[in-house]
C-alpha positions, -999 to 999 in steps of 0.1 A, spaced: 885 149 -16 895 117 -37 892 116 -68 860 98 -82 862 66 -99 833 51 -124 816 21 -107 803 -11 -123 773 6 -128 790 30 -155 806 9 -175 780 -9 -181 762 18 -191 788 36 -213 787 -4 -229 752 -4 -237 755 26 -253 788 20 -276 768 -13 -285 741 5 -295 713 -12 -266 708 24 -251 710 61 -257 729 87 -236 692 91 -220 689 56 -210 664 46 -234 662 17 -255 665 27 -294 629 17 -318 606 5 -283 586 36 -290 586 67 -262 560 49 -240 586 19 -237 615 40 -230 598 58 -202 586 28 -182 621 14 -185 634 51 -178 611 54 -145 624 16 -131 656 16 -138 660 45 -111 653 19 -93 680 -7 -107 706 12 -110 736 1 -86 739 30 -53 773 42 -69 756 55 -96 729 74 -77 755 88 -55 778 100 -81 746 118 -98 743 135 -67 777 147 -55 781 125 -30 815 105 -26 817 68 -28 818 56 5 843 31 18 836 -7 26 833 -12 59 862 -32 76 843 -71 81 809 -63 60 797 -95 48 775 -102 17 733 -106 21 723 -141 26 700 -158 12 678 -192 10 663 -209 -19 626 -204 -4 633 -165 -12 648 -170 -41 624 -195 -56 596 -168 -50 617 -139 -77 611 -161 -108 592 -127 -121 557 -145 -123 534 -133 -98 557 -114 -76 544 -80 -72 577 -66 -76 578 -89 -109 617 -98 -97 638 -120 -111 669 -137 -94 695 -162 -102 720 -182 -85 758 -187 -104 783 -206 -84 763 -192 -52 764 -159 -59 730 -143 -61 721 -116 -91 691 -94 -97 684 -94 -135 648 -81 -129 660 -51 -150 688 -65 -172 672 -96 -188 654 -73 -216 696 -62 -225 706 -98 -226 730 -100 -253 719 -136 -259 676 -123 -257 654 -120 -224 639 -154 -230 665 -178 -221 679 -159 -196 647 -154 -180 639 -191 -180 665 -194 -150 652 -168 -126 643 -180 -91 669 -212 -100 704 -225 -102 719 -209 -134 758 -222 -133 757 -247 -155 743 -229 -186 766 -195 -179 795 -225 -184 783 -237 -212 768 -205 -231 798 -175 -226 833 -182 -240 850 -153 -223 835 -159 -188 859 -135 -166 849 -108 -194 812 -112 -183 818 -118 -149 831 -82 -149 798 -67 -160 779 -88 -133 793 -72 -107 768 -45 -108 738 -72 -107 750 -88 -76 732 -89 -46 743 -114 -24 753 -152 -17 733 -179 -8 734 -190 29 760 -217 46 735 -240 50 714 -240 15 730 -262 -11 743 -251 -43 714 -255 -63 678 -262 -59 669 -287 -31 641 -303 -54 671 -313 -80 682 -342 -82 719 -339 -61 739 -371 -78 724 -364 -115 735 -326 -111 775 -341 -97 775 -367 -129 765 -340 -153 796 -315 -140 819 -345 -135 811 -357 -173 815 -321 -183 850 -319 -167 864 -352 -184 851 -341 -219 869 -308 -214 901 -325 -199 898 -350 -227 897 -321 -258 867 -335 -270 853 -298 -270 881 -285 -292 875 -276 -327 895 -289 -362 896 -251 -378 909 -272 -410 873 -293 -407 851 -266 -406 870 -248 -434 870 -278 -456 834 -280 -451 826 -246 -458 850 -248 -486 831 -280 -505 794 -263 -494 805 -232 -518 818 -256 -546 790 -282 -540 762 -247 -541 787 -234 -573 783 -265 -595 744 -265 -589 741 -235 -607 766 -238 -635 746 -268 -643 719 -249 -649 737 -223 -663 757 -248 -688 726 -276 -696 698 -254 -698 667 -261 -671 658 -294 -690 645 -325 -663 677 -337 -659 705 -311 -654 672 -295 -624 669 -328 -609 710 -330 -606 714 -292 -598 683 -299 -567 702 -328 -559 735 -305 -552 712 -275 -534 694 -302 -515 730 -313 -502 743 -277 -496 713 -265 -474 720 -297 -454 751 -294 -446 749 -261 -443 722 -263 -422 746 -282 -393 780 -260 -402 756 -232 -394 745 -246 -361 784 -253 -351 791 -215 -355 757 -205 -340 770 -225 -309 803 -205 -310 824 -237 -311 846 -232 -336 869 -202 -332 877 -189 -295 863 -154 -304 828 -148 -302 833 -123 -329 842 -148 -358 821 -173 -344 791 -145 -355 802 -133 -382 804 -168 -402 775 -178 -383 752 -151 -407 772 -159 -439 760 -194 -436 727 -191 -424 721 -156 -440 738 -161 -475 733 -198 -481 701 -211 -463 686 -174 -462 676 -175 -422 683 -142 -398 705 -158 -374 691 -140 -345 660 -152 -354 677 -192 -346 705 -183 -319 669 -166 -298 651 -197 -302 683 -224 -303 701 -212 -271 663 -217 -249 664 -253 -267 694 -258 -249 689 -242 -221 656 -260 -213 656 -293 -231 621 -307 -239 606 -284 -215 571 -276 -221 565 -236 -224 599 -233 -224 617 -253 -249 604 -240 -287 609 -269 -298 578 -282 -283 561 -256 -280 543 -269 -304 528 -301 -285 498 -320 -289 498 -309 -324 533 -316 -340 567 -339 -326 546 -348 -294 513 -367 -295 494 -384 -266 476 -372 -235 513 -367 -219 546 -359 -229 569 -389 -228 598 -375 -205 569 -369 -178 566 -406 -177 600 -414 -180 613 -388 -157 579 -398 -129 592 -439 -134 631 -432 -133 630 -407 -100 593 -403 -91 598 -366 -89 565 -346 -99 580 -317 -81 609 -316 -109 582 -315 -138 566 -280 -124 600 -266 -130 600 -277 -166 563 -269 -171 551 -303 -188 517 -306 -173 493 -331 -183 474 -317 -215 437 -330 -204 451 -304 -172 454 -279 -192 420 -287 -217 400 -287 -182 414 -253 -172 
């Protein structure tokens, strides 16, 4: 008998619990017992066949000598976007390769949200842009892997638009080659270093003149400054763009945004990172969200018109959600 090896499956596990996501019972910690059941009873479900068959004794079997990966098409994979399925499934597609996240996306280190916004789609160009250390998390996506798509789908959707995508990727690679994406560390320090001083002097002023009209109109003037540039030095870090580590990027992140402008920085990355992921799409960008009442006013949103003039593809607006709002006032 060989010896037995942990799967994918495992360490993942034995991950979610160092990090705190899961107990050794498989429960999510503070979701209440209800909540920890349901997910309990379906992830029997989700968990990769290694796992079941070590729980049981049985011995991992061998590959089989020329197995090939499932196939799929977009048509089945369009239908697991976990919205009306009766299975509720999600999948998504990263450089072809298909994944089941119907059961990870509420672990998502980055919140089930934006994740979830790519499921029954093409997700490879946000995983490039969103995870510095991609061969780390390609490790841990093993266990989520399901199959390929099929020789004769295309790489991504058929209702995107096919020389738009290729510009996008082939703008992306000459930035990168380019070193347009890499970061001054001496900048960013320099402009943390001048926010503290700038935040400093605001409040020896009041400390030194007294709160008379004119040392609180100087000191607001200085705070006023501060929390705008903090505000951006804050997003830079939130993006993890400055340091190669996730790690620092994080922990500076919360300094700035925690201990200068007073904002949970999970609280922005969770609603920042779908902003990005889904630009200007309606239900799914927060940052209009908000439409007809605040940023967008009118009967339509303005990139439904300029997307329905430039390509005259309705189809492509569905995906975003921007539906016309006397639509939605009708329904």
């Amino acid at each position: 008998m060989r010896e037995r090896v942990p799967c994918e499956g495992s360490v993942m596990r034995r991950l979610l619990q160092w990090a705190g996501l899961e107990d050794s019972e498989g429960r999510v910690p503070g979701q209440g017992a209800a909540r920890a059941q349901a997910d309990r009873g379906g992830a029997e479900l989700a968990e990769p066949a290694c796992v079941r068959r070590q729980q049981a004794g049985m011995e991992e079997p061998e590959p089989a000598a020329g197995s090939s990966p499932r196939r799929f098409t977009w048509e089945e994979i369009g239908l697991r976007t976990g919205r009306g399925h009766p299975q509720q499934e999600r999948w998504l597609v990263i450089n072809r390769k298909v994944y089941d996240i119907s059961q990870f996306y509420r672990r998502h280190p980055g919140g089930p949200r934006v994740i979830s916004h790519y499921a029954g789609q093409d997700a490879t160009d946000p995983f490039t842009a969103f995870h510095l250390d991609k061969a780390l998390v390609r490790k841990y996506m093993n266990s989520l892997l399901i199959g390929e798509l099929a020789s004769d789908q295309p790489s991504f959707e058929p209702s995107k638009n096919k020389l738009l995508v290729e510009d996008f990727r082939e703008l992306r690679t000459t930035v990168e080659r380019m070193g347009l994406l890499n970061p001054n560390h001496l900048f960013f320090f320099l402009l943390l270093l001048h926010i503290l001083l700038l935040d400093a002097a605001a409040w020896l002023t009041i400390w030194y003149f007294g709160s008379s009209l004119l040392p609180f109109l100087f000191s607001a003037l200085l705070l006023g400054t501060v929390q705008a540039q903090a505000g951006w030095l804050q997003h830079d870090f939130g993006h993890l763009s400055v340091f190669s580590k996730s790690k620092w990027n994080h922990l500076v992140h919360k300094f700035v945004i925690g201990h200068l402008k007073g904002a949970p920085a999970s609280w922005w990355n969770h609603l920042h990172f779908q902003h990005h992921a889904k630009p200007n799409c309606f239900r799914k960008d927060p940052d209009v969200n908000m439409h007809p009442l605040f940023f967008a006013l009118g009967k339509t949103l303005s990139v439904e018109v300029s997307l329905r003039d430039v390509w005259g593809q309705v189809g492509s607006l569905e995906e975003c959600g921007i539906k016309r709002i006397q639509n939605q006032e009708a329904a």
